[in-house]
C-alpha positions as CSV (number, residue, x, y, z in Angstrom):
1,X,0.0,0.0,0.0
2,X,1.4,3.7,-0.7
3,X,2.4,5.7,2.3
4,X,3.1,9.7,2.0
5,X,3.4,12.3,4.3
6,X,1.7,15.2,4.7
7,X,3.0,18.9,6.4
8,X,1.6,22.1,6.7
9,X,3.4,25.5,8.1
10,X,2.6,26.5,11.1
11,X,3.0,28.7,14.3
12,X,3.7,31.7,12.2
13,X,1.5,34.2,13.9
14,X,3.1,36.9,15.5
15,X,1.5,38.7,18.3
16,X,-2.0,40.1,17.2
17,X,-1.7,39.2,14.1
18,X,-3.1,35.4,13.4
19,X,-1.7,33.1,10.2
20,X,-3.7,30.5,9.4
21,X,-5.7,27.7,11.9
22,X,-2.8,25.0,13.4
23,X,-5.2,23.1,15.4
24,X,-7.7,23.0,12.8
25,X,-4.7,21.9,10.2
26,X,-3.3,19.5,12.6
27,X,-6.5,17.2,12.3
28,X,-5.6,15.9,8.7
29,X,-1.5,16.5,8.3
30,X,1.1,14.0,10.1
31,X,4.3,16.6,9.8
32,X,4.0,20.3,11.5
33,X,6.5,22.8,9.8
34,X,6.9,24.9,12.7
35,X,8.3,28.7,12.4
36,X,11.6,29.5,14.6
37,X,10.8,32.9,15.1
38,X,13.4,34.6,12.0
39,X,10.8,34.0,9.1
40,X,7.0,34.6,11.7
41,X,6.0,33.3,14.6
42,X,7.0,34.5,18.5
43,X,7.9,32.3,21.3
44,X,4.3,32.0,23.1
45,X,2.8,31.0,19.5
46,X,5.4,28.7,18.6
47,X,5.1,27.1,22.3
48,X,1.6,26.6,21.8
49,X,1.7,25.4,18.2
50,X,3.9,22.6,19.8
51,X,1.7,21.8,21.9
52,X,-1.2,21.7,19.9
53,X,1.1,19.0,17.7
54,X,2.1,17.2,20.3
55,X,-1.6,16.8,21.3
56,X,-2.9,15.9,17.5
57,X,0.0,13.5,17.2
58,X,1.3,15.5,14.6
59,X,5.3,15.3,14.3
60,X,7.1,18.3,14.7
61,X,9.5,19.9,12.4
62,X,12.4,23.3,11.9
63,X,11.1,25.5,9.6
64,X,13.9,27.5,9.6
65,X,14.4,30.5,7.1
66,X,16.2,34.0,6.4
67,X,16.4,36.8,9.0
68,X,13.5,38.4,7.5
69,X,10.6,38.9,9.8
70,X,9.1,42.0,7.5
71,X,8.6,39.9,4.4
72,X,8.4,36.7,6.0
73,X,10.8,35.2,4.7
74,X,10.4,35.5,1.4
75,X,13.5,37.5,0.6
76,X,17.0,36.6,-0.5
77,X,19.5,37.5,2.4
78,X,22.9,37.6,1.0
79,X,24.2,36.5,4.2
80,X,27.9,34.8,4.7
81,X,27.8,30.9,4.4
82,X,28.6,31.1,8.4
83,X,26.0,33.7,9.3
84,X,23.9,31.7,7.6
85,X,25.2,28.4,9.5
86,X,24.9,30.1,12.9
87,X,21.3,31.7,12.0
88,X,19.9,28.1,11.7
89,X,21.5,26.3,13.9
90,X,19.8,29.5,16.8
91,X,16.2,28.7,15.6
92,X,17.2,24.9,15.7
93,X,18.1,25.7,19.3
94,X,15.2,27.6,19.7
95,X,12.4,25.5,18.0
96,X,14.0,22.0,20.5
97,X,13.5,24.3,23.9
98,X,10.0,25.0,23.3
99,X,9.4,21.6,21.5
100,X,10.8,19.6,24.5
101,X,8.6,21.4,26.8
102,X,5.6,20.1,24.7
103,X,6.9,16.7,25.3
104,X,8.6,16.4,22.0
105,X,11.5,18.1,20.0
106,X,12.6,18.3,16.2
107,X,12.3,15.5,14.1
108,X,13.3,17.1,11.0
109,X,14.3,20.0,9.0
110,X,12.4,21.6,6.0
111,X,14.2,25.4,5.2
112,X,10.8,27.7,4.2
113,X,10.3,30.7,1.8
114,X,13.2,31.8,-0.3
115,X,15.5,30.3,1.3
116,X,13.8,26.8,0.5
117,X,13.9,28.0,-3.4
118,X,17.5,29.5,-2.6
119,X,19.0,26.5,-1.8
120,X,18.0,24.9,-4.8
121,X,20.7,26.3,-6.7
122,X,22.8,28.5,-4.4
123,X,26.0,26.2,-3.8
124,X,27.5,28.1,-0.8
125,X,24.0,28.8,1.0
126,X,22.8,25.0,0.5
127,X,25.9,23.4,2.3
128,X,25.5,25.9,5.0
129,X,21.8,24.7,5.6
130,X,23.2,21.3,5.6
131,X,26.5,21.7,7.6
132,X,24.2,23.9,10.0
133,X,21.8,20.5,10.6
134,X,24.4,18.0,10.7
135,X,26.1,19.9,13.1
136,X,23.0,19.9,15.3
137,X,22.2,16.5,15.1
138,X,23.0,14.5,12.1
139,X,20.2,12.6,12.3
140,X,17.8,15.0,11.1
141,X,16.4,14.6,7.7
142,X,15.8,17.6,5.2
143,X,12.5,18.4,3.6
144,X,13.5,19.9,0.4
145,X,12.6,20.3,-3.6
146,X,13.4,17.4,-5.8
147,X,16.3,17.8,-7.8
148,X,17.5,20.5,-5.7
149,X,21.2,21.0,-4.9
150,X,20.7,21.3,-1.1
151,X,18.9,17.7,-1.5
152,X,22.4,16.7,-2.7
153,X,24.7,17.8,-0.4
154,X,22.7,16.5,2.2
155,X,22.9,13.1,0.6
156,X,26.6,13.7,0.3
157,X,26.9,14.9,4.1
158,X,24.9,11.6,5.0
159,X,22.0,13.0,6.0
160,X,18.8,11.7,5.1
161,X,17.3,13.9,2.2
162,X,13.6,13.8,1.4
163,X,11.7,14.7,-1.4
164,X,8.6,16.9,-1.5
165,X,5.6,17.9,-3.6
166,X,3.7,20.8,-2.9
167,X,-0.3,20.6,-3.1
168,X,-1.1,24.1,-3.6
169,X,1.5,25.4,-5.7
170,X,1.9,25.2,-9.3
171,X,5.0,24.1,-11.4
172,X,6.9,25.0,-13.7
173,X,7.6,22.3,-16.8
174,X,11.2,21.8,-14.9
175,X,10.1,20.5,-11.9
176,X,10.7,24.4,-10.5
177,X,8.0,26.0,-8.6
178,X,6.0,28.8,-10.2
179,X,7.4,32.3,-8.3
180,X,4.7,33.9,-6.3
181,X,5.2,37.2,-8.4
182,X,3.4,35.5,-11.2
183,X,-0.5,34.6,-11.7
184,X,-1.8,31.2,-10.7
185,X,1.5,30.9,-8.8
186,X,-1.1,29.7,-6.0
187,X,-3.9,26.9,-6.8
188,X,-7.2,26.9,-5.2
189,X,-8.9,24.1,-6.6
190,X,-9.6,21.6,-3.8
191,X,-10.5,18.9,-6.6
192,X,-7.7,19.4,-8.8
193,X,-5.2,19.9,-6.3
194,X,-6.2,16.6,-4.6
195,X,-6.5,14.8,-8.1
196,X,-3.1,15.9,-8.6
197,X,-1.4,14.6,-5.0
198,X,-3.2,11.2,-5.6
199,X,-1.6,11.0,-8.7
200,X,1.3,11.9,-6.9
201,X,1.1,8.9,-4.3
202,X,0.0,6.5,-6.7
203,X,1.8,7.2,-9.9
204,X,4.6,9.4,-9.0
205,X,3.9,11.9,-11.2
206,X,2.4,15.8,-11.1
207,X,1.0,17.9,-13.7
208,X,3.0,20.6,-14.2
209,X,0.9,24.2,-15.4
210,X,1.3,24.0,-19.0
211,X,-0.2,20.4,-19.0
212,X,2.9,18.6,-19.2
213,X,3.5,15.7,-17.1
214,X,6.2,15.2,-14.7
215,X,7.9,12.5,-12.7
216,X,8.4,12.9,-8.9
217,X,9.0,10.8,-6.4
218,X,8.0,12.5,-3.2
219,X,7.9,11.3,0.3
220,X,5.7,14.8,1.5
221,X,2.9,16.6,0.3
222,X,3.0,20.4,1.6
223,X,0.1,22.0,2.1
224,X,0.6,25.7,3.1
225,X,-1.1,26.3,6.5
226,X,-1.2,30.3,5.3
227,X,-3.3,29.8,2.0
228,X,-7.2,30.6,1.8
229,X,-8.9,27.5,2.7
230,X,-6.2,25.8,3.7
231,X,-7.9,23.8,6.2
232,X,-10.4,22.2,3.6
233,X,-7.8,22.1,1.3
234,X,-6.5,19.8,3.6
235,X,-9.1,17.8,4.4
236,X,-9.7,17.4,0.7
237,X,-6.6,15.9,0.2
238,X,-6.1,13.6,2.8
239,X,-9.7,12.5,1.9
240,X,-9.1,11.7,-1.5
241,X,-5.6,9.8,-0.6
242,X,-7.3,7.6,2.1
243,X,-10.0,6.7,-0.6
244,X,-7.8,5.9,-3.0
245,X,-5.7,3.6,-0.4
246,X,-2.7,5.6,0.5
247,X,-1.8,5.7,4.3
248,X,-0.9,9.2,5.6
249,X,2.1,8.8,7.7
250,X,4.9,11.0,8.4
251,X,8.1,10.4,7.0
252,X,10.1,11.0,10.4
């Protein structure tokens, strides 16, 4: 029977200001992306987040990012391969405190925003992300893009690399995500989108936006905790993947 994963990005409100519905997510996902505090999110939310995953059974991941709290992350930092290093391996630090207190800690590693796209190409910025986890604990595996050169050097490193697909985002013909800048960068169909991720578990392939057809071999579906609907989004998905016999289980 086919087993995938599925994760969501969460704890990344930030004082008064709410992002998205964790415990409501937390019902149909098995992986929690959880925000250190660099990208969104502030210590009592993340704490709480934690909590609410530890109660759901949801595993909990870093989703570490750029020092960019303004635009969430989704800015390239040109920061030093060691500034970069040291900034991931403080919200790694950060992210275990609050996670042990919940009864848990960090089961793996999934870089968000632009530094997840960064990483797929940037050389020096990928093997900080990865020297930055091994040197926290090597057993950590990273959540990141098929294909992408982080995934590489973290398979060269000997860490466990793992493959994801995204559920809400659209794709470019070369297995590249659509940038946010552009239209239909975002989908919102909840029967397309969960048409596509059974394909996905069953098949191992993904319609890219174009039409085209792609191979992917994906142990995580991502659905975006922050994206309208998200919640039945979710439920949609996991849904269709239980009734077309896949088992939802996290990876870690």
């Amino acid at each position: 029977m086919p087993v995938i994963d599925m994760n969501s990005d969460v704890g990344e409100s930030f004082g008064a200001w709410t992002m998205g519905d964790d415990a409501a997510v937390f019902q149909y996902v098995s992986s929690a992306n959880v925000a250190c505090g660099f990208h969104a999110g502030d210590p009592s939310g993340i704490a709480q987040t934690c909590r609410d995953a530890v109660a759901a059974g949801v595993t909990i991941g870093a989703h570490v990012g750029y020092r960019d709290l303004a635009g969430f992350g989704r800015r390239f930092v040109d920061a030093t391969p060691t500034e970069l290093a040291d900034d991931v391996l403080y919200q790694l630090g950060a992210l275990e405190a609050l996670a042990r207190a919940a009864g848990s800690g960090i089961r793996y590693v999934k870089p968000h925003g632009a530094l997840y796209n960064t990483i797929v190409h940037h050389e020096e910025h990928a093997q900080a992300v990865v020297d930055a986890v091994n040197a926290f604990s090597p057993g950590l595996p990273l959540l990141l893009l098929p294909g992408s050169v982080a995934l590489l050097k973290a398979e060269t490193k000997g860490l466990r690399a793992v493959a994801e697909a995204f559920a809400d985002r659209a794709y470019n013909p070369d297995g590249t995500l659509v940038s946010r800048r552009e239209e239909g960068a975002v989908l919102h169909d909840p029967e397309a989108i969960a048409a596509n991720m059974v394909r996905l578990a069953t098949e191992g392939t993904i319609v890219a936006r174009d039409g085209s057809v792609l191979a992917m071999d994906a142990e995580s579906i991502c659905v975006h905790g922050d994206t309208p609907g998200a919640v039945a989004m979710a439920a949609k998905v996991r849904e269709a993947l239980e009734a077309a016999g896949v088992t939802v289980r996290s990876f870690a």
